[in-house]
N, C-alpha and C positions, 0 to 999 in steps of 0.2 A: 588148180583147186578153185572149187566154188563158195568157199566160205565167206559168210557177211557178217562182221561182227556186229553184233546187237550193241545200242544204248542201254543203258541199265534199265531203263524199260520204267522209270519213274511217271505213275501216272496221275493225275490232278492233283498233286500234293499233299496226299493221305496217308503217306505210309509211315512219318512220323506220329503223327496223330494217330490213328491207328492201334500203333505199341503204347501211347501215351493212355490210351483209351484200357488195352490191355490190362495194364497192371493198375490203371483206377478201380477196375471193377472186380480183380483179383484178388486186392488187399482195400483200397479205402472203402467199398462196398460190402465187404467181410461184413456176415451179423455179429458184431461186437454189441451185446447183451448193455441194453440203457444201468444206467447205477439202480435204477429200481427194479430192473430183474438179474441183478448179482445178490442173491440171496443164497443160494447151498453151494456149495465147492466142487457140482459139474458147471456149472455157470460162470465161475470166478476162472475153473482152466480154458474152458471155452475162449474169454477175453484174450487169457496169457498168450493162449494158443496163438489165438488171433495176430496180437501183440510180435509175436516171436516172428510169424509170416512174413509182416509189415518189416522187421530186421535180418528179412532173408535166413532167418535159424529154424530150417525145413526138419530138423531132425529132431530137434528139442519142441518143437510143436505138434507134431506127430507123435513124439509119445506122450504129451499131455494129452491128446485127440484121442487117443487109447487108450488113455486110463480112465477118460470118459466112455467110450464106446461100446468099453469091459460090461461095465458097470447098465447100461444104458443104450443099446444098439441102438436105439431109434430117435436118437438125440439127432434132430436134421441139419442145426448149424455145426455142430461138431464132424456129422458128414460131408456136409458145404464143404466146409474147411479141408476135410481131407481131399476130397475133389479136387480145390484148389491147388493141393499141393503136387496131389499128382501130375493133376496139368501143366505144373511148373518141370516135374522131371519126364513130363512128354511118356507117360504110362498113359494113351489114350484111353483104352479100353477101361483100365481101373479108373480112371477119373472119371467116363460115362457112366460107370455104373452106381459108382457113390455119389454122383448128381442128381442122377433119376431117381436111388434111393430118395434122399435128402424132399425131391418134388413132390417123392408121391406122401412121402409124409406131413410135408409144409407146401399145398399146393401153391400158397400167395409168396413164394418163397425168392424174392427178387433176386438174392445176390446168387442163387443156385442157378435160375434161368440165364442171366447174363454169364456164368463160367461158362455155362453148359455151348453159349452162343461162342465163346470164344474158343471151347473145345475144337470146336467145327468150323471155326475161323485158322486157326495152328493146323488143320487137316486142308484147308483148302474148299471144302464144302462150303460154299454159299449157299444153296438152296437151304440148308439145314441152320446153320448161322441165322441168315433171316427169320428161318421159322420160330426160332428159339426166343429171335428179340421182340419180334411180335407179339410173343405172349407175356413177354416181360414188360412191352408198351403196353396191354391189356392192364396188367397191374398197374403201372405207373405209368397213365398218358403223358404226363408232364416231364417224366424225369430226364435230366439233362444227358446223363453218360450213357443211358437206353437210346436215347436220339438221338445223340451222337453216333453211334455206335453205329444204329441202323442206317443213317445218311453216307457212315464211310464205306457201308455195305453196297449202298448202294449208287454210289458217286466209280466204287472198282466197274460198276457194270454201265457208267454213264447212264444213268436214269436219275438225272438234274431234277425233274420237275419231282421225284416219290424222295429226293433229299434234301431239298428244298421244304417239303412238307414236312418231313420228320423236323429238322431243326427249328421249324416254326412254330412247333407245337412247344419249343422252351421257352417259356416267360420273358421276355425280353432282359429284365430285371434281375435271372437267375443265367443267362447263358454264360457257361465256362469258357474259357482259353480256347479252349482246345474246339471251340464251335465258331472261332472268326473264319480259320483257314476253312473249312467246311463250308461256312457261308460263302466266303468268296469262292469255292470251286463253283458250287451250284449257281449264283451268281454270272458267272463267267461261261460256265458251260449254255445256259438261257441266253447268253450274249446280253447279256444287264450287265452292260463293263460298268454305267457309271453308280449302279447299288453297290457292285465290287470296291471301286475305287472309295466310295463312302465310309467305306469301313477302313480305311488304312488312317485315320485320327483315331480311330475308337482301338486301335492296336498300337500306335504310337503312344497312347496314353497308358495303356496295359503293359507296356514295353519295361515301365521303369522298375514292374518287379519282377518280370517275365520276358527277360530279354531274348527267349529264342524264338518269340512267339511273332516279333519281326522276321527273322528267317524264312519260318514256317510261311508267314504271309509273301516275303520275297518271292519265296518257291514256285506259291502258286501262281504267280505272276509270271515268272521264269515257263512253267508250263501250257500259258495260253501266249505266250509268244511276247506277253508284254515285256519285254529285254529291259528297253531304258528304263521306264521305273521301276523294275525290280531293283535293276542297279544301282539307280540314286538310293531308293529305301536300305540297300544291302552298305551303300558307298559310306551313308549316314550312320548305320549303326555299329562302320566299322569305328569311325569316331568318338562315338559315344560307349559304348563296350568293352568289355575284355576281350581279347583275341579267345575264341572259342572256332574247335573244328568245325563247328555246324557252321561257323556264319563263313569261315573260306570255303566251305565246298559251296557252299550255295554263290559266292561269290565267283568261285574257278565254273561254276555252273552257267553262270551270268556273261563272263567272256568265253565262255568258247561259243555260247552260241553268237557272241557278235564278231565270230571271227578270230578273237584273241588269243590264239590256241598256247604263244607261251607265257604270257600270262597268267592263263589257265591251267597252265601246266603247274607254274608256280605257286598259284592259290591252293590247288589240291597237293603239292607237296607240303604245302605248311600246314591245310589241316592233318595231317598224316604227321607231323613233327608233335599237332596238339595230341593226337590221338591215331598212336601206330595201328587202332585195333579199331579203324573207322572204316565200317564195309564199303561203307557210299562211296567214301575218295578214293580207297583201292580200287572201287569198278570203274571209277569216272577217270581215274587215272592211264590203268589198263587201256579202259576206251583207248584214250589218246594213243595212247602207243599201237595199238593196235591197227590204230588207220596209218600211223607212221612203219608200218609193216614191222615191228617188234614185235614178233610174238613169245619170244622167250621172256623178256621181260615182262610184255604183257601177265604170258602167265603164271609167271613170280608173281605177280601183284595179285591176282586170282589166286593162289594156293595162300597165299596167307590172310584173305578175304575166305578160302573158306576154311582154313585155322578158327577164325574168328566167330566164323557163323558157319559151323558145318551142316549146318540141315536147311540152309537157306535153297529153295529151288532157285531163285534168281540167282544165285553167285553158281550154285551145280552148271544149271544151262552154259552161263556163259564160260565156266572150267570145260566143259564138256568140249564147247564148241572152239576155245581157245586152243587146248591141247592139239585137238585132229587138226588145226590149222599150224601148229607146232610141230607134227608130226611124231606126236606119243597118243598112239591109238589107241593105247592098253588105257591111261590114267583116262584118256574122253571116256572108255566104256567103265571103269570103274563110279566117274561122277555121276553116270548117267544111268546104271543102275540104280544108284544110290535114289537119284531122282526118282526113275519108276515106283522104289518103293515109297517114296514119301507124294508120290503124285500121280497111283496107278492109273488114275481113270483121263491123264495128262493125254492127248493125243500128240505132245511136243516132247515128252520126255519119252516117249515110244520109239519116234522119228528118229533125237539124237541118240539113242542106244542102239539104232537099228543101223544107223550109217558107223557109230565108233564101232561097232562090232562086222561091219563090213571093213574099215578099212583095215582091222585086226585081223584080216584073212580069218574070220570065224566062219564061214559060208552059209553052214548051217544054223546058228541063230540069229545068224541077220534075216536068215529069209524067212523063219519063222517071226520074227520080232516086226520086220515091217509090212507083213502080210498082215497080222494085228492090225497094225495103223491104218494100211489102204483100206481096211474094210471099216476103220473109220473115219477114212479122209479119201475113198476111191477116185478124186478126183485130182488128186493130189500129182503132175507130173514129174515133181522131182522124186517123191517115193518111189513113183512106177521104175522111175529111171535108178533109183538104186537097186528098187528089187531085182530088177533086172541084170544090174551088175551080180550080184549076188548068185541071180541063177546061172550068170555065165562061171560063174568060180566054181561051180558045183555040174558043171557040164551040163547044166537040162538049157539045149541051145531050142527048144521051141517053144518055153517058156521064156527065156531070155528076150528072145525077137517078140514075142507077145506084148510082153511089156514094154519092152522100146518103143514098137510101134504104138502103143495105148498110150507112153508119156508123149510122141508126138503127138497125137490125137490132141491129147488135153493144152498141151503147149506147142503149138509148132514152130514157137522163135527161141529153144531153146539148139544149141548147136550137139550138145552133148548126146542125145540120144540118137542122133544119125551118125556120129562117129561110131558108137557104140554097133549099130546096126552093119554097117559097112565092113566091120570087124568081123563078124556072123558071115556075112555075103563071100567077103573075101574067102575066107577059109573053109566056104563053100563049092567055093572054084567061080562066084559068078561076080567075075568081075565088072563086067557091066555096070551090073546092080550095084555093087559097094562104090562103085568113081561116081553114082548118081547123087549115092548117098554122103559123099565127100565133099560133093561139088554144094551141097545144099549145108553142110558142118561147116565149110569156109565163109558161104556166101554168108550166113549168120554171124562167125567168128573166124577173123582173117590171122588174128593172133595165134588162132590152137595149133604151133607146132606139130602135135602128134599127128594130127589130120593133115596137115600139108604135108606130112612124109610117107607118109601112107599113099596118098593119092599121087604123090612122083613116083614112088617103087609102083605103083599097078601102070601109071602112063610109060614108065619104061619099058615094064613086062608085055605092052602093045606094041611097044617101038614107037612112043608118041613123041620125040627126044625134046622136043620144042617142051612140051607142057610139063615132062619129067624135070626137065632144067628149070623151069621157072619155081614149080613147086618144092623140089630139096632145096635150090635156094634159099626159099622164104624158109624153108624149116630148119636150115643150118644156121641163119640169121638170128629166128626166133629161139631157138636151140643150139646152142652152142658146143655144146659137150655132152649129148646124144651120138655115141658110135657109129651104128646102124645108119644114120643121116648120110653119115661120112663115108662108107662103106659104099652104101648105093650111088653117091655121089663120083666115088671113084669107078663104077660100073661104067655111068653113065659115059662120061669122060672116055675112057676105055673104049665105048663102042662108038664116039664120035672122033677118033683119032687122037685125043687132045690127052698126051701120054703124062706131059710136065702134071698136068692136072689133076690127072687120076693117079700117079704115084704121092702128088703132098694131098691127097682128100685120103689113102690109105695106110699114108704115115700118121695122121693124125687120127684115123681110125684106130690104128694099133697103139699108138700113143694112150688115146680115151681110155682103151681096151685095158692097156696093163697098171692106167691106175685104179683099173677096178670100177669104174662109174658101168652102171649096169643098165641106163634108164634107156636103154639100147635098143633092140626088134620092136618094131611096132607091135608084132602078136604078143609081146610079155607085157602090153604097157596096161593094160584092161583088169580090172578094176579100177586101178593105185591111178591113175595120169589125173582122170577129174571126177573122185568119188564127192557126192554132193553133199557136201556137209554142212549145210545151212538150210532152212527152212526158211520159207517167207510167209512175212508177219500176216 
């Protein structure tokens, strides 16, 4: 298998900030009506309404919202608000449309621009995100959670120097919490480590009523590689703090990258004791196991990460990708439809649906699904190379070889698409051709059993006995309980005299045989041996 498991994919320290930014501008941003325009009794539910949001009571604020809306359709904060609320129950469409309402009637309508930008932030659109804060910076050049917002937009796309602006435009005087972590990314990203590091007093002081807001700044420390002081600042506030999961994951985050892996191990089980339903430590967790080749446990800790947060695309991807390296082909294609739909325009959620749905022997939509991708990734050679598999599952052998040859093309140090091709050649009768193609799948990867078995059954079928002996060798070493190895091996034997040999290589052939292990003839091993189930970043 060629699967890579992904890091959780944390990038400049924004994603807490981010959801913090979210629900500021959700609810504390809400038009909640000043005491001098609470004067008639749609104004006064308007407030309640509000009121009931901020207390997470989605039900009972919606029918105050109602009983205004009856009465008053074009009441634009009371549609704000329902907006809001939609967007909380992930109704995108209804929530776009009661925003837009809400705008065309209160163009200067700040807290409706900012949903509307978060609309499209929960979707994944950035283009439209931006657009949205833009005009919400239009209204308010100054305002804190507008600039904020727009800097964490634009820090996801590394464009340092247009988030660096945006937070500059906050008063020095008035920048929130949630604009340190921000500054130190942009900061750090310009390589001004020592503006970054400036700022680590002005959050130590902020610390002592906003203790996570240490962490947050750890993090981003953690993410430009500065290890050690992240660790001191993380080491310090483990002293000074309540034990909270945020500050051991960021802690378990701190040792492993300096090697500490059990350690780290142990930091992310304890924030998991603070908080069983912490996505971060489930993924970071997983991680670890995952390079420790766990993947069932792994992906125990991804199914209840995405228990947790099931519409997250990050935890999907790496359920997706965890499962096919588990070998639950079905659960990879269920995550990663899922994904498609909350991330169609994904060209990575296309990929992973197109290989879980190859390795499900679906033939037919993997090769519609990742013929999709190649025409947006046509250069892509690990795609070519599944399509490919794909066509071979489906018999079209001259589309198959097409693509093989095309992922060579694009990659020619990958070993897997010349095995693949070799297979075609073979069962072509032209054996030549496939041992060329064998010889260039070893020469790449000495490891790939399949390929060394293959290439000793064609050196036999020449009478080459020398090179047939040396390649079953390597591939009954490399492969142990592979039949078909054992079988050909006993041939070999067989037709160089050497009988002792060839009778224990076909006891153990039949041995394999009667426990049922099937991973047998080379001709059956094509798609399933090294479906490519990782993409690279």
């Amino acid at each position: 298998m060629m699967v890579v498991f992904k890091s959780s994919g944390r990038k400049f320290g924004i994603r807490s900030t981010c959801f913090a930014l979210l629900t500021l501008a959700l609810f504390a941003m809400s038009p909640i009506p000043s005491a001098s325009q609470v004067g008639d009794e749609d104004s006064q539910q308007v407030v309640q309404a509000a009121t009931l949001i901020q207390s997470a009571k989605l039900d009972e604020a919606e029918g105050l919202l109602w009983q205004v809306l009856t009465s008053h359709p074009e009441n634009a904060e009371a549609l704000n608000l329902l907006g809001s609320i939609r967007l909380q129950q992930k109704r995108y469409a209804e929530s776009e449309t009661l925003l837009r309402r809400a705008i065309s009637l209160a163009p200067g309508s700040l807290p409706a621009y900012i949903n509307l930008a978060h609309l499209f932030q929960a979707q994944g659109e950035d283009d439209k995100e931006v657009a949205e804060l833009l005009e919400a910076e239009r209204i308010a050049p100054n305002n804190s959670e507008v600039n904020c917002s727009l800097a964490a937009v634009y820090l996801k796309e590394k464009d340092f120097h247009l988030a660096l602006g945006a937070l500059e435009r906050i008063p020095r005087a008035h920048r929130p919490d949630a604009a340190l972590p921000l500054l130190a990314t942009s900061y750090l990203g310009l390589d001004r480590v020592a503006d970054a590091r400036a700022l680590e007093p002005v959050v130590a002081a902020r610390a002592t009523k906003n203790p996570g807001l240490q962490v947050e700044f750890a993090e981003v420390l953690l993410d430009f590689d500065l290890t050690n002081e992240a660790l001191s600042i993380l080491e310090t506030a483990q002293k000074q703090q309540k034990p909270s999961a945020e500050l051991f994951f960021a802690l378990g985050r701190a040792r492993e990258r300096k090697g500490e892996l059990a350690l780290a191990q142990k930091d992310f089980r304890r924030a998991l004791e603070l908080n069983p339903n912490s996505v971060n430590a489930l993924q970071e967790l997983a991680h670890l196991l995952a390079d420790q080749g766990q993947w069932e446990k792994s992906l125990e800790l991804l199914r209840r990460a995405r228990t947790s947060d099931p519409e997250s695309p990050e935890v999907l991807r790496k359920f997706a990708a965890t499962s096919l390296h588990a070998g639950h082909a079905s659960d990879a294609a269920d995550a990663a439809q899922q994904l498609v739909k909350l991330r169609p325009n994904e060209p990575e959620a296309l990929y992973l649906l197109g290989v879980a749905q190859l390795q499900n022997g679906d033939w037919e939509s993997s090769r519609a699904t990742l013929e999709s991708y190649t025409k947006l990734r046509p250069q892509d050679a690990l795609a070519l190379l599944a399509l490919g598999m794909a066509d071979t599952g489906l018999h079209n052998v001259s589309s198959a070889r097409e693509n093989f040859e095309q992922s060579i093309k694009v990659d020619p140090n990958q070993a897997e698409p010349y095995y693949q091709l070799a297979l075609i050649l073979r069962d072509q009768g032209d054996n030549s051709a496939a041992i060329a193609q064998l010889e260039k799948a070893i020469s790449l990867d000495k490891q790939k059993a399949p390929a060394q078995a293959v290439l000793g059954t064609l050196y036999l079928l020449q009478q080459d006995y020398v090179k047939a002996q040396e390649h079953l060798t390597r591939a009954a070493l490399l492969s142990p309980d592979t039949p078909d190895t054992h079988y050909q091996l006993g041939l070999l034997y067989a037709r160089l005299n050497q009988h002792d040999r060839a009778q224990r290589e076909m006891e153990q052939f039949r041995k394999l045989k009667d426990k049922g292990q099937s991973g047998a003839t080379p001709s059956a091993d094509r798609p399933a041996t090294s479906t490519p189930t990782s993409h690279p970043s």
